[in-house]
N, C-alpha and C positions, 0 to 999 in steps of 0.2 A: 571301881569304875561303874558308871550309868550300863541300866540294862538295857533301856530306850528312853529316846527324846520324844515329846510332844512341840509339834507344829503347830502354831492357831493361829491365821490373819481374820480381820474383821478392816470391811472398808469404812476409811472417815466417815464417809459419806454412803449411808444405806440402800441410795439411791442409784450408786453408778457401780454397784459389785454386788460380791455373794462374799458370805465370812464361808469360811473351810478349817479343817484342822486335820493331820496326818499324824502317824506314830512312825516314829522308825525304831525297829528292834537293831540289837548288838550284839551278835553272834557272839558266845565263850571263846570262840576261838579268834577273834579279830583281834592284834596285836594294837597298844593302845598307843592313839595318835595324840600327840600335846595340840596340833593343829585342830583341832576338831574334825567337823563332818561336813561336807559340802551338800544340797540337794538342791532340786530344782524344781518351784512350783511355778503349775498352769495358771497365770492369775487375767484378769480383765485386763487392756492395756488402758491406757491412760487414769491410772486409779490409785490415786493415796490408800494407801493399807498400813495398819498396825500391824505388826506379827510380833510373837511373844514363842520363846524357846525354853522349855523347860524340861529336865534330867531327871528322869525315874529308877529306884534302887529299890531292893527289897531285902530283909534283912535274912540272913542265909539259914532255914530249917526253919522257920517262921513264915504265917503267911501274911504276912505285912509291908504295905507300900509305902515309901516314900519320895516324894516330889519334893525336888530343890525350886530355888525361887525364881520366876521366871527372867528372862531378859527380853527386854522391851524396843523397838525398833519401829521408825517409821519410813516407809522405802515407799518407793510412785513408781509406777511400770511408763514404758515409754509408748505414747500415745498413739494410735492408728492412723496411718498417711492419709490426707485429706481427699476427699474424692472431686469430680464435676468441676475443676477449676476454668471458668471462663473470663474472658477478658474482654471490653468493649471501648471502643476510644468514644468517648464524648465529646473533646474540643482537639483542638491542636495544642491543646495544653493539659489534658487529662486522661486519663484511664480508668475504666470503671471494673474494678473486678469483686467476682464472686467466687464462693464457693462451697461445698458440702459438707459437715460433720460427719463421719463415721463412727468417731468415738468419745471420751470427757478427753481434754487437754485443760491445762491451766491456762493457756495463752495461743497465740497463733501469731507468725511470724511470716509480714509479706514484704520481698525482695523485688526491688525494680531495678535492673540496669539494661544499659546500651550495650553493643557490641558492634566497634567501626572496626575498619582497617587499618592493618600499623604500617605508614610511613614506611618503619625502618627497617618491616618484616625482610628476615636473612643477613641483614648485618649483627654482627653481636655488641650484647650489650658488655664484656669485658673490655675496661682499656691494658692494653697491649705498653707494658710498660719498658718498649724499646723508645726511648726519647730519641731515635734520630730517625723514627720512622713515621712518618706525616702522612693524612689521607686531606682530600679535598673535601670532608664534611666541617671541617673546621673547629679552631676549639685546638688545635695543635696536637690533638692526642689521635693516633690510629685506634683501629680495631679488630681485635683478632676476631678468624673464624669458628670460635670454640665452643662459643653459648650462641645462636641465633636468635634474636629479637621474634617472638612469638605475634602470628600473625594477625592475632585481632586484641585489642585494648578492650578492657572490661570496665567500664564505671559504673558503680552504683550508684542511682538517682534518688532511690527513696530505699528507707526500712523500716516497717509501722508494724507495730505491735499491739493485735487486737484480744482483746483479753477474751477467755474460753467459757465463762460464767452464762448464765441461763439456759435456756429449753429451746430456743429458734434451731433451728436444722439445718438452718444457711443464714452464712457470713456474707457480709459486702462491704466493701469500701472503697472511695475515691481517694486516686493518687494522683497530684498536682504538680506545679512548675515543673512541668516536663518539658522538653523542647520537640518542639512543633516535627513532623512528619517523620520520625526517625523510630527501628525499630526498639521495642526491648523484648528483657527476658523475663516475664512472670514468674515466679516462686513464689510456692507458701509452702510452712511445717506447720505443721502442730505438737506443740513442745510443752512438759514439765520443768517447771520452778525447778525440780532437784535429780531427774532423770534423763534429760534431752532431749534432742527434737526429733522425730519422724525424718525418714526418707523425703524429699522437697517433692512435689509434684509441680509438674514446670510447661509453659508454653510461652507461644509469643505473640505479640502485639505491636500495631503501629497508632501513631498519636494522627489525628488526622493532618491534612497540610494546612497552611494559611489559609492558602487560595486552592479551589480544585481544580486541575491543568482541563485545557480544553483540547478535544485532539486536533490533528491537522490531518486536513484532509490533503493527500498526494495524488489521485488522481480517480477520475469517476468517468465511465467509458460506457457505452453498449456498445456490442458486437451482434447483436441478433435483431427479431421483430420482439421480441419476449424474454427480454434480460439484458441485466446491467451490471458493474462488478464497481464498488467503492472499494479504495487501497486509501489507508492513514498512517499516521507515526501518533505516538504518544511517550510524552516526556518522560513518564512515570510506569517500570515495568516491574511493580511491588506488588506481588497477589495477594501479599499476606493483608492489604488493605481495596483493595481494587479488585472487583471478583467480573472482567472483563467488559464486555460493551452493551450497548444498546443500539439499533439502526431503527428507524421510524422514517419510514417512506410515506407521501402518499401520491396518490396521482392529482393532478388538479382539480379542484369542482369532484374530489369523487371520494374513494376509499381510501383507509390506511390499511398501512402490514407495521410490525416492528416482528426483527426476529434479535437472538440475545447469540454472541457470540465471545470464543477467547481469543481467537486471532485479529492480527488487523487489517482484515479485510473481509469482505462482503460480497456473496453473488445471489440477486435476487433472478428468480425465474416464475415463468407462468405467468408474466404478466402481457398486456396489448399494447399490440402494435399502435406505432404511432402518437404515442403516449409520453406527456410529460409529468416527471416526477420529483420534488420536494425529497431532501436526502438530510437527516437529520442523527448526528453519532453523537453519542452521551457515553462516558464512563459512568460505570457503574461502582456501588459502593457498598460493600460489604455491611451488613449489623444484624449481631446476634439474635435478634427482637423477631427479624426477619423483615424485617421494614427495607425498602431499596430506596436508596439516597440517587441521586443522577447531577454530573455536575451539568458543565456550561455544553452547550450543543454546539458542532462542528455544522457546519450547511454546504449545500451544494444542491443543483439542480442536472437532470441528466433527463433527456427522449429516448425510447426505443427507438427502432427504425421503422420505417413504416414499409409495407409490404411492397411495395414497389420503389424503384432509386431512386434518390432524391437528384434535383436538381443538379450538374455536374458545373465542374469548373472548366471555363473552354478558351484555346489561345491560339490565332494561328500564329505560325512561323513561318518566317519566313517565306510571306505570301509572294513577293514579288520577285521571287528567285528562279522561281517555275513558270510557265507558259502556263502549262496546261495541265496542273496538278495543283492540288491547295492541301500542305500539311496541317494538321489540328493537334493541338496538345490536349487534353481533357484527363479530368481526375473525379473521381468518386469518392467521396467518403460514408460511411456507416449506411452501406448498401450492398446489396446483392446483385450483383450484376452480371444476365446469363448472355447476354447479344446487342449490340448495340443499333439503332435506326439515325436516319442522318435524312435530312432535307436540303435542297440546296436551291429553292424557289420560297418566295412567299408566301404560297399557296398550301405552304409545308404537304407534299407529296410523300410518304414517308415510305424510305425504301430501307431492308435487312441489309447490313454491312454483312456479307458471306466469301469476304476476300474472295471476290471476283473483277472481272472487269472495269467496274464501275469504283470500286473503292478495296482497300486492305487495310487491317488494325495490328498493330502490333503493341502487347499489353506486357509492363515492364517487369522483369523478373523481384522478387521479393514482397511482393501485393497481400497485403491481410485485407481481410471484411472489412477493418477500418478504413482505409486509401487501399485506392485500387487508380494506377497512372495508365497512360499509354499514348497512343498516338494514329491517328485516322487520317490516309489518303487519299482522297476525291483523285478519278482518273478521269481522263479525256472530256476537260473542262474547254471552253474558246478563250484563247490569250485575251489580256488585259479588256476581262469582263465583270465586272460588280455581281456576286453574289451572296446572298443571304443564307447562308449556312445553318441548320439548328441541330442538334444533335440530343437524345438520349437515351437512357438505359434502359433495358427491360430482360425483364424475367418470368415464372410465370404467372404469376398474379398480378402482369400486365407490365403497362410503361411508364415512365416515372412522368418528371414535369423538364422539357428542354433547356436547354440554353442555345443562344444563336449570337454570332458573330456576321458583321459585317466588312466584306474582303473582296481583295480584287486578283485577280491573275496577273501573271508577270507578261510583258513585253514579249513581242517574238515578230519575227519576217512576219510582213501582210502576206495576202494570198493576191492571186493577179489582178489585176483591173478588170472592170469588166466595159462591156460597150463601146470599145475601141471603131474607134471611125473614122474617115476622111472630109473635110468640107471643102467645098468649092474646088475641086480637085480636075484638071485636065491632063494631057500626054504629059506636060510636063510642069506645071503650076501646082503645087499643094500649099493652098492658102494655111490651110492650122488642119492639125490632128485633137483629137477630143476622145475622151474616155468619162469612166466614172467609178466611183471609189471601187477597191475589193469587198465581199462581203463579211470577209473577217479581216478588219485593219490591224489588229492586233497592238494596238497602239494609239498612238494618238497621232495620228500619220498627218502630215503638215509638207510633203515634197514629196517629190517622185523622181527619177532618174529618166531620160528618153534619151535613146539613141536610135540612129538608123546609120542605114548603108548602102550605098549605091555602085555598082559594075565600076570598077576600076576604079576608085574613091576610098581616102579612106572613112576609118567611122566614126563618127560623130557622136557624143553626148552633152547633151544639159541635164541641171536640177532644176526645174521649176515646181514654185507652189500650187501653181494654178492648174486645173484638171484640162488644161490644152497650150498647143504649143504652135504658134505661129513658123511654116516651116521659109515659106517662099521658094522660089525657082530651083530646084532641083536639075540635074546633070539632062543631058538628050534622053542616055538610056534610064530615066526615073521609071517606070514604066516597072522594071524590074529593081525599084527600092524596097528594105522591108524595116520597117519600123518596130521598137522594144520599145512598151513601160513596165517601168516596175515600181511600187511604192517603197517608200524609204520610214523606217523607222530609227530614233536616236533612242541607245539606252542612257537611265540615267549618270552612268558609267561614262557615256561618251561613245560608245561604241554602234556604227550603222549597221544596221539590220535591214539588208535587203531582200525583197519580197523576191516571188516569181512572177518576172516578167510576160504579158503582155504580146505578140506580133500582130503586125499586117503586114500585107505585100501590097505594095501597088502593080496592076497587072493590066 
């Protein structure tokens, strides 16, 4: 039996190892194995080596060596997993990847695939070999629940094989006919001819799309003097290619902002009242390089508010239903509105609605800074009289710009006549009675009613249009007659509206 073996490698190549050589002793007392001896050397990884194994004896009571003849062996250690592996889409049809040397390999092994969704994830793929039991996927054949259709489908697109030869430190190469916007899986090994590949170091990547989506803009609002909030959608919600947005405002004739965000939306602040602003959203584009790509731009245009209410919206109602009251509808939008002023002359005289006497607002429940409703009643107006109404908002930073409607009051009884008289009148002749309009006709007064009444007689009425009334002779006792006018108004309902009348006595 051998007393000890000698170890010796030497790498092929001088360059990518160190040669070494070990002895192993054989104890007297190890019982002898026909299997040999197993050991296990520290070598460089990725390194063709020679090793050579040769049996040492010495002849017993002599001091003399002998070495049997070696045995020869060429083995390759398995390569160091590749470091820095990045990946960069160039087209919607390509992938650019890189990567690092850690160590020698013979070759290098890069894997492209996709990974969708399976269709049929949760049904199985066994058929169920009951022929009288049918499912509605068709095909005649059911399927049992025993194996499940696993959830994503794996295809490989590319498998390129870059050979491991020279001095460079880093690897690259482009991988082609891929299809357009879809993720994959990055791999590379680094593998021996005769030993195999390295642990894979893996990421992901997307190819870019055709076209780059443009976002939609869903809505662009202010609510203040100094801020505004964009809300969008976008079609495409892949970070692994889209590394979120871009906003680029500017105000008109003036500055820009752009701020970079992930969500889809926006609130700019600190900017001036009264301000219009240009609203510009761009996706943004992911690259390695550090270069920012930006697709197509979203637009939209949006004003602060300006410090005081902007002109309101203003309606009356049902103006001619009231005498002596006028309802107002009015709305505010993207204003602040702390009290309302209201005019009701030309001359706009402008008085504080303080729900008092003169007028009361009632302002409609659910009201944001955006709309803001309500409703303004004018009190103790003169029936069916034309006024110019102007109304607006204010707060403190003053009062905004009116609005005015032109309206009239409703119909109502006149008030009495005035200047009631007798002509040519003796003890008992009353040629004609004669007046003259009320001061408030309230109407469009076109007849009057007159009646009188004399001692033992009954009483008497007409409608005349005319402001006098031819009476003629009268009873003995006229002396003690008393005459009523009153004016008459028609609604346009039909309905007579009479005034307060009117007396004389004859005496």
């Amino acid at each position: 039996l051998p007393l000890k073996y000698h170890v010796r490698w030497e790498p092929e190549d001088p360059r990518s190892g160190v040669a070494g050589n070990i002895e192993l002793d054989i104890p007297s007392t190890r019982p002898y194995d026909p299997d040999g001896m197993n050991v296990t050397l520290s070598l460089e990884p990725g390194v063709r080596y020679r090793l050579y194994v040769t049996a040492e004896n010495s002849a017993e009571g002599h001091n003399v060596t002998f070495l049997g003849p070696a045995i020869f062996r060429v083995v390759a250690t398995i390569p160091k997993d590749p470091i820095g592996l990045t990946v960069n889409s160039l087209s919607s049809r390509e992938l650019f990847v890189s990567w690092s040397i850690s160590g020698p390999a013979d070759f290098f092994r890069v894997n492209v695939a996709s990974h969708s969704e399976n269709p049929d994830f949760g049904r199985s793929l066994e058929p169920d070999r009951n022929r009288n039991n049918y499912d509605y996927y068709g095909g005649g054949i059911s399927y049992a629940s025993t194996t499940p259709a696993p959830r994503f489908l794996v295809r490989t697109h590319a498998s390129i094989v870059v050979d491991g030869g020279g001095t460079a430190s880093v690897r690259s190469v482009i991988v082609d006919k891929l299809p357009a916007f879809q993720s994959f899986s990055v791999e590379v090994e680094a593998c021996s001819s005769s030993s195999g590949c390295s642990n894979a170091l893996t990421t992901w990547a997307m190819t870019k799309p055709i076209a780059i989506p443009e976002p939609v803009i869903t809505q662009v609002t202010s609510n203040s003097t100094s801020s505004f909030k964009v809300t969008w959608t976008f079609p495409e919600h892949n970070s692994n290619y889209y590394d979120g947005f871009l906003v680029h405002y500017c105000a008109k004739e003036s500055f820009c902002r752009e701020s970079y965000t992930h969500k889809s939306n926006f609130y700019a602040t600190n900017l001036s009242a009264g301000t219009s602003f240009d609203i510009y959203v761009y996706a943004r584009i992911k690259h390695l390089d550090g270069l920012v790509e930006l697709g197509p731009a979203a637009r939209a245009e949006v004003s602060t508010w300006k410090k005081v209410p902007l002109e309101p919206g203003l309606e009356a109602r049902a103006s001619e239903a009231m005498s002596r009251e006028l309802v107002l509808f009015w709305t505010f939008i993207n204003s602040t509105v702390d009290y309302l002023q209201f005019s009701k002359t030309k001359e706009n005289i402008w008085m504080n609605c303080t729900d008092g006497s003169s007028c009361d607002v009632a302002v409609m429940h659910g009201w944001t800074p955006e709309s803001k409703t309500g409703f303004i009643t004018l009190k103790n107006l003169v029936p069916y009289t034309p006024y110019t109404v102007s109304l607006r908002g204010c707060n403190d930073a003053g009062c905004g710009e009116k609005s005015t409607v032109n309206v009239r009051t409703g119909m109502a009884a006149p008030d009495e006549p005035v200047g009631l008289t007798f002509l040519n009148h003796g003890s008992r002749l009353v040629e004609a009675i004669s007046w003259q309009p009320p001061s408030v006709p309230a109407g469009p007064l076109r007849s009057y009613i007159v009646s009188w009444e004399c001692p033992q007689n009954e009483k008497q009425t007409k409608i005349v249009e005319e402001r006098r009334l031819f009476v003629g002779e009268l009873p003995e006792e006229g002396s003690n007659c008393t005459f009523w006018v009153a004016g008459l108004n028609r609604s346009p309902e039909g309905h007579l509206l009479v005034g307060t009348a009117a007396n004389l006595s004859l005496s």
